[in-house]
C-alpha positions as a Markdown table, in Angstrom:
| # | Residue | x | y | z |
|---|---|---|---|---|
| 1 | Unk | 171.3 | -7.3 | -14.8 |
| 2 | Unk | 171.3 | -4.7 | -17.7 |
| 3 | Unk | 168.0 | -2.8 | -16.7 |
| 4 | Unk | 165.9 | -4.5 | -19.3 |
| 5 | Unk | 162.5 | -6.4 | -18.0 |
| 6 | Unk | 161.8 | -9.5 | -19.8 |
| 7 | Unk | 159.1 | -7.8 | -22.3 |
| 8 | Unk | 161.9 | -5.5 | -23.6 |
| 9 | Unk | 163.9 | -8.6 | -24.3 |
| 10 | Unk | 164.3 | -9.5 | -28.2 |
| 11 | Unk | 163.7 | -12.7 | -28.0 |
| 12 | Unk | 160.8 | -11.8 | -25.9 |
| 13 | Unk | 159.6 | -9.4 | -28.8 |
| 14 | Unk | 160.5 | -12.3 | -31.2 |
| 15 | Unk | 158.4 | -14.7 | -29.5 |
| 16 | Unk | 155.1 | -12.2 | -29.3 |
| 17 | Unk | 155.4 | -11.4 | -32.6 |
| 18 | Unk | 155.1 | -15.2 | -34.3 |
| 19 | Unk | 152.5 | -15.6 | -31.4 |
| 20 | Unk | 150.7 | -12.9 | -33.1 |
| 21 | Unk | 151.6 | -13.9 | -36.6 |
| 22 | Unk | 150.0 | -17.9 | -35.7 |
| 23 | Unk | 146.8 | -16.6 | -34.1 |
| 24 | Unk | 146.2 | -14.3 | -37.3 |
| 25 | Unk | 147.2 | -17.4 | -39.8 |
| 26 | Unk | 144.6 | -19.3 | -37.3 |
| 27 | Unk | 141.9 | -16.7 | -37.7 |
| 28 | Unk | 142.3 | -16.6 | -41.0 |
| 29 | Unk | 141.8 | -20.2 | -41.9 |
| 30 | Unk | 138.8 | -20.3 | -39.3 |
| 31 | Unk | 137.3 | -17.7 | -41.3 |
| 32 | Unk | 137.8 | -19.4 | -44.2 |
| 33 | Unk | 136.2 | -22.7 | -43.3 |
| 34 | Unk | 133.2 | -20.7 | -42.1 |
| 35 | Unk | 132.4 | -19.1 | -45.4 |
| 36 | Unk | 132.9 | -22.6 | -47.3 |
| 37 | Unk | 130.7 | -23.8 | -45.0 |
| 38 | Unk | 127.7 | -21.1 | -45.8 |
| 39 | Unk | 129.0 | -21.0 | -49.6 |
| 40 | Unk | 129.5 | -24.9 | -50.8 |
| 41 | Unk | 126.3 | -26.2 | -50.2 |
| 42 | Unk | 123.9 | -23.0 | -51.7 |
| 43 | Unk | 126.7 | -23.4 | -54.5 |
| 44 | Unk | 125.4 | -26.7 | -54.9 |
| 45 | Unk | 121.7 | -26.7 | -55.1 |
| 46 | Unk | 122.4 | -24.4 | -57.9 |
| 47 | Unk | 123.9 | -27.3 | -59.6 |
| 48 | Unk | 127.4 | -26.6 | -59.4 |
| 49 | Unk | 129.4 | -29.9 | -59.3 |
| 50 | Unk | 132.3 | -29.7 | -56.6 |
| 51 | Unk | 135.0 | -29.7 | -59.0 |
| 52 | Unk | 133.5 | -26.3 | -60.7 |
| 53 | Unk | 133.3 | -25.3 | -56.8 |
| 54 | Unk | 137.2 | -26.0 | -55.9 |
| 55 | Unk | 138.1 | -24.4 | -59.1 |
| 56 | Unk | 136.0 | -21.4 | -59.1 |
| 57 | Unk | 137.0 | -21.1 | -55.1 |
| 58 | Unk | 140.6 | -22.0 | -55.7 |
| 59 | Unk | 140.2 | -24.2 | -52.7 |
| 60 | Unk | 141.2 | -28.1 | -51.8 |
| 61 | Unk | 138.4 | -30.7 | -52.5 |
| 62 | Unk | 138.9 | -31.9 | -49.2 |
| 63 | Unk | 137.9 | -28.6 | -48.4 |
| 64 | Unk | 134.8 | -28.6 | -50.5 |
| 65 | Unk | 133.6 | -32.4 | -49.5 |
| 66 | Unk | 134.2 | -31.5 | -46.0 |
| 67 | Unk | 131.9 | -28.3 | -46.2 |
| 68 | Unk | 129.3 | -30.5 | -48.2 |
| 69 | Unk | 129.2 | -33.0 | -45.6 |
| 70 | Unk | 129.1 | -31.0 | -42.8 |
| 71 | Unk | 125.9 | -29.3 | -44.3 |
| 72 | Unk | 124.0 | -33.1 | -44.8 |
């Protein structure tokens, strides 16, 4: 019709771009969850009490119990 393919389409271009944006957002919280997994639980044999944990890790305590749990 005008010459264009669909990749060269904006909305096209739109679309690929927040595709790209949610798979970094995903990465990012993936990544996340694996280093309160390896950090919570050696946090805690050194005595820390969760809430020092979620404040000192700026994190949820969902977060935190979740990680402790998963490490049982």
């Amino acid at each position: 019709m005008l010459g264009l393919t669909l990749e060269q389409t904006r909305v096209y271009q739109e679309a690929k771009a927040e595709g790209r944006e949610e798979g970094r957002k995903e990465g990012r919280e993936e990544h996340k969850t694996e280093i309160l997994k390896l950090t919570v639980p050696l946090l805690l044999k050194t005595g820390m009490s969760m809430e020092q944990i979620v404040q000192h890790l700026n994190v949820d305590i969902e977060a935190v119990q979740l990680a402790a749990q998963q490490n049982i």
